[in-house]
N, C-alpha and C positions, 0 to 999 in steps of 0.2 A: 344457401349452400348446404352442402350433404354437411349434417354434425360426426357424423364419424367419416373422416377423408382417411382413404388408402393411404399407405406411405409413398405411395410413386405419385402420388396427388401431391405432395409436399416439394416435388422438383420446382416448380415455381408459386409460392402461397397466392392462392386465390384472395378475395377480401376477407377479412377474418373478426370474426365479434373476439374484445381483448378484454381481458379484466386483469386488475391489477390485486398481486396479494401486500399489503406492506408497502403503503405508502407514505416511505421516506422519500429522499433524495433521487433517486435515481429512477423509481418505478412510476413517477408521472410523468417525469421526463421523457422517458422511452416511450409511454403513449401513446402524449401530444406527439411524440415522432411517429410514430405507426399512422396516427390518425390524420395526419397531413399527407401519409403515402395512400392514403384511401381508405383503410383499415377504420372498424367504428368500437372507439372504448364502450361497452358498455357497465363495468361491476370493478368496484375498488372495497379494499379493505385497509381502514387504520385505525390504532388504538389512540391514541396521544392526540392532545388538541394542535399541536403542530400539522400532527400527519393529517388529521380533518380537515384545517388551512390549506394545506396547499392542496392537496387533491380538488378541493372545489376552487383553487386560484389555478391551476395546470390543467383540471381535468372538468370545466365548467359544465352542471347540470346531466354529469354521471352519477349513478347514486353512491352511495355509503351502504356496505352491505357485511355480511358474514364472509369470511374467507370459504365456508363451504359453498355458499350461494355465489359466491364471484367462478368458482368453477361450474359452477350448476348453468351457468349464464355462458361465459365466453367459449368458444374454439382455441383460441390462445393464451395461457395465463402469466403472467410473469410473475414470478416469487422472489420478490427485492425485499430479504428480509434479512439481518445478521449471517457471518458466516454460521455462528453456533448456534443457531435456530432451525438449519435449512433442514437438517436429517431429520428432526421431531418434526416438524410443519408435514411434512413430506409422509412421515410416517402417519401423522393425524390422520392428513386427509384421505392416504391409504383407507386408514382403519373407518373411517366415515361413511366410505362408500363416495365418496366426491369426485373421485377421479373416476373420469369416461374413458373407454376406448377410443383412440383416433385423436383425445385433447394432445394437440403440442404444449407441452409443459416446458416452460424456460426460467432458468432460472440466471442469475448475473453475478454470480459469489467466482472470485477470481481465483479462490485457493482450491476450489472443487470443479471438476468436471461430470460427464453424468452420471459415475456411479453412485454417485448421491441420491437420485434419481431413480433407483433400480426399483425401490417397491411398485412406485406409480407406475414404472414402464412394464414390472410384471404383470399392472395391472390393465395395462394396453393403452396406455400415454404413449406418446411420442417425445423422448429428451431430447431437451439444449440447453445447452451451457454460452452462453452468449455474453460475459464480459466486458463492459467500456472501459478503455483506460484512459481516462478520464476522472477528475475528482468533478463534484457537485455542487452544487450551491442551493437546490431547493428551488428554483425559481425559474420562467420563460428561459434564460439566458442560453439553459443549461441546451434545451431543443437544438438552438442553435451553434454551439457548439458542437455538438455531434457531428458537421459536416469534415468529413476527413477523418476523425474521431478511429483510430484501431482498436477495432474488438478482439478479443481472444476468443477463437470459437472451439468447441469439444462438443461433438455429434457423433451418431453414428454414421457410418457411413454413406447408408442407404438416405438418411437426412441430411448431408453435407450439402447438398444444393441448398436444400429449404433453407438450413441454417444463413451463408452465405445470403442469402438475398433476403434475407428479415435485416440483416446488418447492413446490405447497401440500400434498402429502401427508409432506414433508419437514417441513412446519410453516412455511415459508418462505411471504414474497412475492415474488412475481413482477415485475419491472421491465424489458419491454423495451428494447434497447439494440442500435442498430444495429450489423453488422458492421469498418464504416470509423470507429463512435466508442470502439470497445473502448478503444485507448490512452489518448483524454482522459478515460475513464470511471476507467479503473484509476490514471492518474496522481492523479487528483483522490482517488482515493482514499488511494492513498497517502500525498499531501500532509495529509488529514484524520488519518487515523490513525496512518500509523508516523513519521511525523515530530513528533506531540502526542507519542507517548512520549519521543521526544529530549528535547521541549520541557521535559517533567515532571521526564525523570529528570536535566536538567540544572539544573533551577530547584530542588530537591531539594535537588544536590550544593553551588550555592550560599549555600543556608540551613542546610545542616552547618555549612560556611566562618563565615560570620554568626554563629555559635553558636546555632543553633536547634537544641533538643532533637528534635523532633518536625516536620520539614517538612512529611510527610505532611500533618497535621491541620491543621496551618496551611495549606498549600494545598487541602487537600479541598475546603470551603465554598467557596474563593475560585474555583477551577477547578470546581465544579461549577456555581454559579450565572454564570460567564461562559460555559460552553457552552450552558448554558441559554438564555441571553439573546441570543447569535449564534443558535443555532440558530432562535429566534424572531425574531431583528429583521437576522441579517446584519451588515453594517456600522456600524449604528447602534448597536450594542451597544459599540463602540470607546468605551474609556473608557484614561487613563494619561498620563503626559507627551509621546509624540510625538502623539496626537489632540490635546492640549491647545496642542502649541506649544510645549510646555516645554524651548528648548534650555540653558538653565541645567543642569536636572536630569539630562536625557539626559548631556551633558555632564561630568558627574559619574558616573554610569553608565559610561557609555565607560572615564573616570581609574582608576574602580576594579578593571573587570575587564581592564585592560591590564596593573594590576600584580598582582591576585591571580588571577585566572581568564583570561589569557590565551586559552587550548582555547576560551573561550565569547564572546568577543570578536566573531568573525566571524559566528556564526550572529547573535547580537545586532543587528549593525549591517543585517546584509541584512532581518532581519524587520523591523527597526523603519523600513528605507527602505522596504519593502513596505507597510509601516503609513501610514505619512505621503502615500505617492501612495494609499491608498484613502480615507484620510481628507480628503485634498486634494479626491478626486474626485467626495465624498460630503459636502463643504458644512461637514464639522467641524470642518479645520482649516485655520484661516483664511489667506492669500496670506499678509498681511502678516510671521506669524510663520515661515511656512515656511521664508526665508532661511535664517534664522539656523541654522534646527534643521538643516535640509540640509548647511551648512558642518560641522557638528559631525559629520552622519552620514557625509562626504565622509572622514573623517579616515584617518590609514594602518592599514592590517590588523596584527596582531601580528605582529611581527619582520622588519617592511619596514626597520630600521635609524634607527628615530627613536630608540627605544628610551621606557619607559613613563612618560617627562618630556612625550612631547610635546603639542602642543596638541592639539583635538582638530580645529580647522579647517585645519591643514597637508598641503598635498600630499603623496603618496606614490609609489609607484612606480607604471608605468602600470595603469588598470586590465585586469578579467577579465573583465567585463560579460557575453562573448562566448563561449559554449559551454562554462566551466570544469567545470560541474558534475557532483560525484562523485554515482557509481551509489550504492545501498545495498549494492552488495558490496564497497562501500569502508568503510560507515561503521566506526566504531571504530578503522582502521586508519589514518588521516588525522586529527590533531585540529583541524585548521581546515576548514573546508567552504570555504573560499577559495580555498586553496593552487589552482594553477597547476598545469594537468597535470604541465609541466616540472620540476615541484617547485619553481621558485623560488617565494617567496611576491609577492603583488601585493597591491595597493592592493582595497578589498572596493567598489570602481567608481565614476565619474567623478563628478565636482561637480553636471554640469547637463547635458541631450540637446539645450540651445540655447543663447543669446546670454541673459546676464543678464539684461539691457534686455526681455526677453519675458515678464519673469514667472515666477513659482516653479520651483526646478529641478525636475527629475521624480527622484522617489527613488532608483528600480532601475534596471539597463538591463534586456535581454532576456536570457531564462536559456535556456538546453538543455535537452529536457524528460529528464526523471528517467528512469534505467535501472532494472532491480531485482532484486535478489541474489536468491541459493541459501542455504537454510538449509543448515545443517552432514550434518543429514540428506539421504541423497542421494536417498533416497525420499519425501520428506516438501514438500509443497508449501511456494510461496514465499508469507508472508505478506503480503489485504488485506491486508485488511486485512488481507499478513498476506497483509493476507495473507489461513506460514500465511499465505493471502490475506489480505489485509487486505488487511485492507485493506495478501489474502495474501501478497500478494502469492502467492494462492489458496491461501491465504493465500494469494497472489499480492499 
């Protein structure tokens, strides 16, 4: 086929030679799917003995080559590499000379669209931003998953076909997303996905604590049918003691993981103020009870110096309401999602955003919208979902 294709050549992609730059998770994945739609990988690039694994387990008897030579080879490149690599990668192979006129250059970073893209495209690339929301697992599984699979796509216009039909011959749907909503696209995703794992894996460690044999199984049912039920009704699906009002219960909740699960204390309090201002907002939960459970969610973060005697409606130190919040290349390294850049610890935010006399406090204050980490892999995209996007954090 012609190595430099017209842009009106890209309304439907002919067969296309693919190389991969950065293979982690996601970018042998994408592929084995290209190359099951007829497409022939020929050039991948990894640093890490990881990324060498799986490229020759996903991408059998392609070679291992230089990231400049992987564009030197393919018509199609996919660059699955971290989100905070993509703008230097991109600028490298600029400055390299690597990038061809007519190459479609795609990339799967969920928090950027093509203006990441711009040097190669002044250089006569063709940009995509092609997104799976989807997390990863490095393995065959992943191909198959794809089927159904929504991508977020960000093209130019003139590209929006080509784009589109790289994602349904991928087995993918298509979802466009404009360039200025990339960030709340991928935050949002983020928050869906790699933060339900926190949720899971921490509600889990809980019910070890409890003596529960099997948390898994015990949550299975109960986590499946409540995503189910948000995902169908939203809000309304809100069901548990802070919808209810229940600042008894909550209350008791707080007493306990102050003294035995301290680490879980903070994310608790913030979801469950985040709970209470939707359910407030959304008719469930009623004025009158809100007080009360608000006082209790008011109460101090672990080891503000009350120590795990204290009440749960007690002042604490000022709050964090305001910008505190750690990236995911913090988590596990931080056990409280509270803690204060300064590292002291704070109060997990203020009583009320008015004059009591006005009516129900507001649960949360305002947060700082979410950064998001590098896998360990230094080739391997950051998870949507994941990374791995996810929700990959592209995983992205």
């Amino acid at each position: 086929m012609n190595p430099h294709p017209s842009t009106e050549a890209q309304d439907r992609p002919a067969r296309l030679t693919v190389g991969v730059v950065g293979a982690g998770r996601v970018g042998p994945a994408l592929a084995a799917a290209l190359q099951l739609a007829g497409h022939r990988p020929v050039a991948v690039s990894g640093v890490s003995d990881a990324s060498v694994r799986r490229a020759a387990e996903m991408l059998p008897g392609v070679p291992l080559v230089t990231p400049g030579e992987v564009l030197a080879r393919a018509d199609l490149v996919l660059l699955t590499v971290p989100d905070d690599a993509l703008a230097d990668l991109v600028a490298g192979l600029v400055e390299t000379g690597a990038v061809r006129p007519g190459q479609l250059l795609v990339h799967t970073s969920g928090r950027f669209g093509t203006a990441v893209l711009e040097p190669a495209t002044r250089a006569g690339a063709l940009p995509l931003a092609l997104h799976p929301a989807m997390t990863f697992t490095g393995t065959s599984v992943d191909v198959q998953r794809l089927a159904g699979c929504p991508f977020g796509v960000t093209a130019p216009q003139e590209l929006r076909m080509a784009a589109e039909a790289l994602v349904i011959e991928m087995g993918g749907e298509p979802e466009w997303i404009a360039e200025s909503a990339r960030p709340l696209y991928h935050a949002a995703l983020a928050i869906g996905a790699n933060y339900l794992v926190t949720l899971v894996a921490q509600a889990m460690e809980l019910l070890q604590k409890a003596g529960v044999q099997a948390p898994d199984r015990m949550l299975g049912p109960l986590l499946g049918a409540a995503l189910d039920n948000a995902l169908r009704s939203g809000d309304a699906a809100l069901t548990g003691p802070v919808a209810r009002g229940d600042a008894g219960t909550v209350a008791a909740h707080v007493a306990e993981l102050r003294t035995h699960a301290p680490q879980a204390l903070a994310g608790y309090l913030a979801m469950a103020r985040t709970t209470a201002d939707r359910a407030l907002a959304h008719g469930l939960l009623k004025p009158e009870l809100a007080e009360e459970l608000l006082d209790v969610l008011a109460g101090p973060a672990p080891d503000s110096g009350t120590g795990p005697g204290a009440r749960p409606g007690e002042q604490g130190s000022p709050d964090d309401s305001e910008g505190t919040d750690d990236s995911e290349g913090t988590e596990g390294q931080q056990p409280e999602a509270a803690d204060h850049p300064t590292g002291e610890p704070q109060a997990t935010g203020p009583k009320s955003t008015g004059p009591k006399s006005t009516g129900p406090k507001s649960a949360a204050g305002p947060t700082a919208p979410d950064g998001s980490g590098s896998p360990a892999d230094p080739t391997a995209p950051d998870d949507p979902a994941s990374p791995d996007h996810g929700p990959h954090g592209g995983g992205s």
